[in-house]
C-alpha positions in Angstrom: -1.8 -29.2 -10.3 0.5 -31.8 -8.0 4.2 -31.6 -8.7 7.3 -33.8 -7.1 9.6 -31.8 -5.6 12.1 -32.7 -8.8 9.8 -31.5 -11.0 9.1 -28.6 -9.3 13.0 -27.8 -9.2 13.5 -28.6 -12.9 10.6 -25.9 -13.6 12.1 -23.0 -11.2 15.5 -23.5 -12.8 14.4 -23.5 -16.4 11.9 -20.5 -15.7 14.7 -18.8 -14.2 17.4 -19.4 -16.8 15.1 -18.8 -20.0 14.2 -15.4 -18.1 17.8 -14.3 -17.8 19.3 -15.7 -21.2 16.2 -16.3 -23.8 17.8 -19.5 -24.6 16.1 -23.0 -24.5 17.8 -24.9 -21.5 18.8 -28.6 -21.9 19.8 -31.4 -19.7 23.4 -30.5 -19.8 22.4 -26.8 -18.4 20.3 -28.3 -15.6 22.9 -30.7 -14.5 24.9 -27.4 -13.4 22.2 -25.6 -12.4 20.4 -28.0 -9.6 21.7 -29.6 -6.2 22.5 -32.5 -6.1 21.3 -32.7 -10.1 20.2 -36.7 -11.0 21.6 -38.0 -14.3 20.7 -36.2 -17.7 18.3 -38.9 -18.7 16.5 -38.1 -15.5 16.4 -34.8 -16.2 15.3 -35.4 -19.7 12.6 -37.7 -18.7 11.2 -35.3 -16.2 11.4 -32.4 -18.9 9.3 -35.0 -21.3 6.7 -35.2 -18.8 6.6 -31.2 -18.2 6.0 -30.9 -21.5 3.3 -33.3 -21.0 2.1 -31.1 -18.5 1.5 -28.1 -20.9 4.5 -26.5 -18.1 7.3 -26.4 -20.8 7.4 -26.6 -24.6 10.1 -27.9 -27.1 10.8 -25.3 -30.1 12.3 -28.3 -31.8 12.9 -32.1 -32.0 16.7 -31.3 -31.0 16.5 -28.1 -28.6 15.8 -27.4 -25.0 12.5 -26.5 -23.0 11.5 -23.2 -22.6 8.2 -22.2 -20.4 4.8 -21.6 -21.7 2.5 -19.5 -20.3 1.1 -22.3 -18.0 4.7 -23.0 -16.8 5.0 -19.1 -16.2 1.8 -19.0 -14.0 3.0 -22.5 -11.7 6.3 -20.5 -11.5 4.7 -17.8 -10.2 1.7 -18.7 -7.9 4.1 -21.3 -6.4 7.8 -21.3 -6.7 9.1 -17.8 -7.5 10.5 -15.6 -4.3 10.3 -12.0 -4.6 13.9 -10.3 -4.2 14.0 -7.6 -1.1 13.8 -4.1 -2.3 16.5 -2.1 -2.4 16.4 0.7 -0.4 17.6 3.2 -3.2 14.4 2.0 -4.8 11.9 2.8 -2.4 13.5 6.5 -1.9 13.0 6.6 -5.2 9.1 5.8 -5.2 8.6 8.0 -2.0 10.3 10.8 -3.2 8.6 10.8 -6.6 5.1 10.5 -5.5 4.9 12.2 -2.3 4.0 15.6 -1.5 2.6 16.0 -5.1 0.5 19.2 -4.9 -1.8 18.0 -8.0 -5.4 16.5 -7.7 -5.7 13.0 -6.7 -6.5 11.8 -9.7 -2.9 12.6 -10.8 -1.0 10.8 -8.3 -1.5 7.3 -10.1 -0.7 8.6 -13.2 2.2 9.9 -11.7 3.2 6.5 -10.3 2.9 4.8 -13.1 5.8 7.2 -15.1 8.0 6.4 -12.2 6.8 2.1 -12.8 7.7 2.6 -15.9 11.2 4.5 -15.6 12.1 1.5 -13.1 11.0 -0.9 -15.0 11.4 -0.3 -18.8 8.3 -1.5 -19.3 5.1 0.4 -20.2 2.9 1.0 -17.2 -0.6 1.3 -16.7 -2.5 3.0 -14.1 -6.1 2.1 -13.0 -8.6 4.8 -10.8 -12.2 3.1 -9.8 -14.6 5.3 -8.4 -16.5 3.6 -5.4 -18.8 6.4 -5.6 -19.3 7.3 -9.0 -18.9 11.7 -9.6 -21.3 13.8 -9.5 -21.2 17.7 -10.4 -20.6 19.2 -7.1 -20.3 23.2 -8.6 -20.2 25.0 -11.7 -18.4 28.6 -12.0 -17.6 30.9 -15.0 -15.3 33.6 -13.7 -14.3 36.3 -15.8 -10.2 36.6 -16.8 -10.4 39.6 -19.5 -12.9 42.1 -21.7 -14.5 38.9 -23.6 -12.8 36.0 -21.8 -14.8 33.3 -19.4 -13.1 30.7 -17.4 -15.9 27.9 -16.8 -14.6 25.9 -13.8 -16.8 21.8 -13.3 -16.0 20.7 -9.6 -16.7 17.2 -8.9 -17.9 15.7 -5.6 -14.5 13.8 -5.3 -12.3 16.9 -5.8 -11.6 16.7 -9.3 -11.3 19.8 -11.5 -11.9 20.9 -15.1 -11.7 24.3 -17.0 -12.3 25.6 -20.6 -11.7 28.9 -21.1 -14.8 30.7 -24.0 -14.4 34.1 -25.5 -17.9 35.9 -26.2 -18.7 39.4 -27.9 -20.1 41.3 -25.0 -20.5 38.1 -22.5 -23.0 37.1 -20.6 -26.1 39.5 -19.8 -27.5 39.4 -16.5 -30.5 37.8 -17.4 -29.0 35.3 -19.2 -26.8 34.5 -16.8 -29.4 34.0 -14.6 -31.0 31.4 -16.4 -27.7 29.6 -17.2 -27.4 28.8 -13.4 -31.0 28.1 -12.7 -30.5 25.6 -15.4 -27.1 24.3 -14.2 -28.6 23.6 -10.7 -31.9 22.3 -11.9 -30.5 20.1 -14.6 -26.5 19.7 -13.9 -25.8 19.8 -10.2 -25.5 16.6 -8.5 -25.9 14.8 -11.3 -23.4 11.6 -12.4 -20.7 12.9 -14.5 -21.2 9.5 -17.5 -24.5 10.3 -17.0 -23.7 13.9 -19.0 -23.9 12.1 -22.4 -24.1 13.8 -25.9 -28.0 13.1 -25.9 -28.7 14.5 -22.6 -26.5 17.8 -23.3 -28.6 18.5 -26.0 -32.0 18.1 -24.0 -30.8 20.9 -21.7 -29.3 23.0 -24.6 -33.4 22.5 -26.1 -34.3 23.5 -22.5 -32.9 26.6 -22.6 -35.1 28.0 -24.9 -34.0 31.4 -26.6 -30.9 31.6 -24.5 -30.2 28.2 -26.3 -27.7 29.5 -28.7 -26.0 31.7 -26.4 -25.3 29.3 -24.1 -24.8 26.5 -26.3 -20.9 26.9 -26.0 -21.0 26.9 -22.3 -23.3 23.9 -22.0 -21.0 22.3 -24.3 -17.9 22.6 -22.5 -19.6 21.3 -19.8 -20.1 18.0 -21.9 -16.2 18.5 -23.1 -15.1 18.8 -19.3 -17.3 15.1 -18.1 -15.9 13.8 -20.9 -12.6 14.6 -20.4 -12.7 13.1 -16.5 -14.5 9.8 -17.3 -11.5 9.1 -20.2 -8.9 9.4 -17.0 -10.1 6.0 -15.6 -6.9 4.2 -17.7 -3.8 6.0 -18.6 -0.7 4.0 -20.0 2.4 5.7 -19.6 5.6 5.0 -21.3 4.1 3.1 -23.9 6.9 3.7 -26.2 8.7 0.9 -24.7 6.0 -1.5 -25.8 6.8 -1.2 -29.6 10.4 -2.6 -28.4 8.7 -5.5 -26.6 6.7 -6.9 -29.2 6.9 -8.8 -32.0 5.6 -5.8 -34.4 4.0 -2.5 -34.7 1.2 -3.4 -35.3 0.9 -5.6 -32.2 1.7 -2.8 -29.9 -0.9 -0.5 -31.5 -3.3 -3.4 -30.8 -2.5 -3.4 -27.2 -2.7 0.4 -26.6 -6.7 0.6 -28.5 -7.2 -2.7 -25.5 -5.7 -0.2 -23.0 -7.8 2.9 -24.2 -11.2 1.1 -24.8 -10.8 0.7 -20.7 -13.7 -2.0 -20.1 -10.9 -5.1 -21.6 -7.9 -4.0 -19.0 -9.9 -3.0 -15.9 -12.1 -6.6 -16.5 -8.1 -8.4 -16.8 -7.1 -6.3 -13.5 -10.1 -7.2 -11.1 -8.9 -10.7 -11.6 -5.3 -9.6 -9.6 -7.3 -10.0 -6.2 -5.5 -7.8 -3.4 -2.4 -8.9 -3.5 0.3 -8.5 -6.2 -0.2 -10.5 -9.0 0.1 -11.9 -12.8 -2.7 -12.4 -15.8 -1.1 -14.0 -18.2 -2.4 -13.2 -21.9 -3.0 -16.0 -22.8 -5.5 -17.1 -20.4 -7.8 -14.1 -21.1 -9.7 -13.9 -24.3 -7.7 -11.1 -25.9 -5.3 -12.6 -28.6 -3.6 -9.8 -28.3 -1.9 -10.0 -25.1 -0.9 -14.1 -25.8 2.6 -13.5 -25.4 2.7 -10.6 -23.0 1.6 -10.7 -18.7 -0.2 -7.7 -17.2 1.3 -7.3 -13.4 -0.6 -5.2 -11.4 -1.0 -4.8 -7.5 -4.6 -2.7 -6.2 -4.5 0.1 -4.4 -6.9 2.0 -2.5 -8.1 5.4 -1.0 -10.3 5.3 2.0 -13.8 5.0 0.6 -14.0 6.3 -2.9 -11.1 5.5 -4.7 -9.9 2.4 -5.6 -7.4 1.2 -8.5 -4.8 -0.6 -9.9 -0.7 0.2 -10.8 1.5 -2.3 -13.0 3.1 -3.1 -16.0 2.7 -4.6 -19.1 5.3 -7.1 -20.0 6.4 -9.9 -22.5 6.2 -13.2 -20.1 9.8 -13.2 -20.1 10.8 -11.0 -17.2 12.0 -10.9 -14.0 8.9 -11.6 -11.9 11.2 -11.8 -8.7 12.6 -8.1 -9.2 9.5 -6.2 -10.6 6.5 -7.7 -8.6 8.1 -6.0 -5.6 8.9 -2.9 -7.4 4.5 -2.6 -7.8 3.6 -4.2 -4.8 5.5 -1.3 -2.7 4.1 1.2 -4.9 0.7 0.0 -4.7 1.0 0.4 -1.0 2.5 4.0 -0.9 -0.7 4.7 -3.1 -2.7 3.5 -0.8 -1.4 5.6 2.1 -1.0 8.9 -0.4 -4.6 8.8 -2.2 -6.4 7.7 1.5 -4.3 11.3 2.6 -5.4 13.0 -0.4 -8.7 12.3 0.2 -8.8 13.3 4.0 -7.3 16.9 2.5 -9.7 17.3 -0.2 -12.5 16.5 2.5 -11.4 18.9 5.0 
């Protein structure tokens, strides 16, 4: 879409004013607001013809303009400019998610607490295997009389443990055939491809050690379960019942997040820079008044993801897109030296 430079300063300084005071902004408030302002029938005229445009929208026959979303996206893929970071910020970032001695699948997580406590917004965090997990090692290590720790290692560092209490523990022999069976049937294999169905086939496998083993094999299950439900975490999502409109909408929003295939499909459409999906151009009602900014980040060659906010389309694009963009990049930087660790 082709704008004159007027209309294209009308749109910046009604974006901008809606986003700081929430009110409609009329002729009279762009005549102080632009350089060299023409008259307010100009200005009225060029407002008519944004709202033509589907850029700007008139609440009533006798108020001001106020952006819609498609105004909102033109603002922002053309006209906004990110403020400069403060420094205080970026100390902040660096000092919050450096030098974290937790597994990398943490450090997003992590990240995204700090987005949101800069923000106020609720924040969302996004890790994409390149390589999908596999089972690297199983280990049941004894920590009392009738205590077992059973420890799932995956092939990208990533650690699980549930701890089972048994009568007079394992027996040698079946112990035995609980790791033949782990290393025929377990080892190297895809953690989602550890379903319910296939736990049960090797519990059948295991023939009269079946029901002795049953509650080891099943933690197993509990453990992959547990890592392929870290791919999306939202964190302060408290702040997103005093964003919307009603309860109910923000409990709407966090099933979306949790059901993980809507948000990561809405977040491969940021492309590598930092960036805005606007709600309502996706096919998820509920997001029609609220914008997902998100920047990628990535680790060397098996991780991949995304960090950003969820927000209503009101808000200060110029002060929070640089707050995820730099965060996104110390990610970067911090999962690809996580990685290099873990390998070594």
């Amino acid at each position: 879409m082709e704008l004159t430079p007027r209309k294209q300063a009308v749109l910046k300084a009604i974006v901008k004013a809606y986003i700081e005071t929430g009110e409609p902004i009329g002729s009279k408030n762009l005549t102080a607001m632009l350089e060299n302002a023409p008259s307010s029938a100009t200005l009225r005229n060029e407002m008519s013809e944004l709202c033509e445009l589907g850029l700007l929208h008139q609440p009533h026959t006798s108020a001001g303009r106020i952006p819609t979303s498609l105004g909102y996206r033109f603002y922002v893929d053309n006209l906004f400019e990110k403020a400069k970071l403060d420094f205080e910020i970026s100390e902040f970032i660096d000092n919050s998610i450096s030098n974290l001695g937790c597994e990398a699948e943490e450090i997003p997580n992590i990240a995204a607490q700090v987005l949101s406590k800069l923000t106020g917004l609720p924040a969302i965090a996004c890790l994409i295997n390149e390589k999908p997990p596999r089972v690297k090692r199983i280990e049941l290590l004894p920590i009392g009389r009738s205590s077992l720790m059973l420890l799932l290692i995956t092939s990208d560092g990533r650690t699980r443990n549930r701890v089972l209490r048994t009568a007079s523990g394992l027996g040698s022999t079946a112990l035995t055939d609980f790791e033949e069976l782990i290393n025929r049937r377990i080892i190297g294999k895809e953690i989602s491809k550890l379903t319910k169905a296939y736990m049960q086939s090797v519990i059948a496998e295991a023939g009269i050690n079946s029901l002795t083993l049953m509650p080891f094999l099943s933690a197993i299950f509990e453990a992959a379960l547990e890592i392929e439900e870290t791919d999306v975490t939202i964190k302060g999502e408290n702040a997103l019942y005093n964003i919307c409109a009603d309860e109910s909408t923000a409990r709407k929003i966090i099933n979306l997040i949790k059901q993980r295939d809507p948000i990561i499909s809405i977040l491969e459409n940021i492309g590598d820079n930092v960036g805005a999906v606007f709600g309502a151009d996706t096919s998820y009602t509920e997001l029609r008044y609220d914008t997902v900014i998100a920047a990628k980040f990535n680790g060397f060659d098996k991780y991949r993801g995304y960090i950003g906010v969820i927000g209503p389309n009101r808000m200060s694009y110029e002060q929070i897109m640089p707050v995820i963009e730099y965060t996104a990049e110390r990610l970067s930087h911090i999962m690809t030296e996580a990685q290099k660790d873990m390998e070594d």
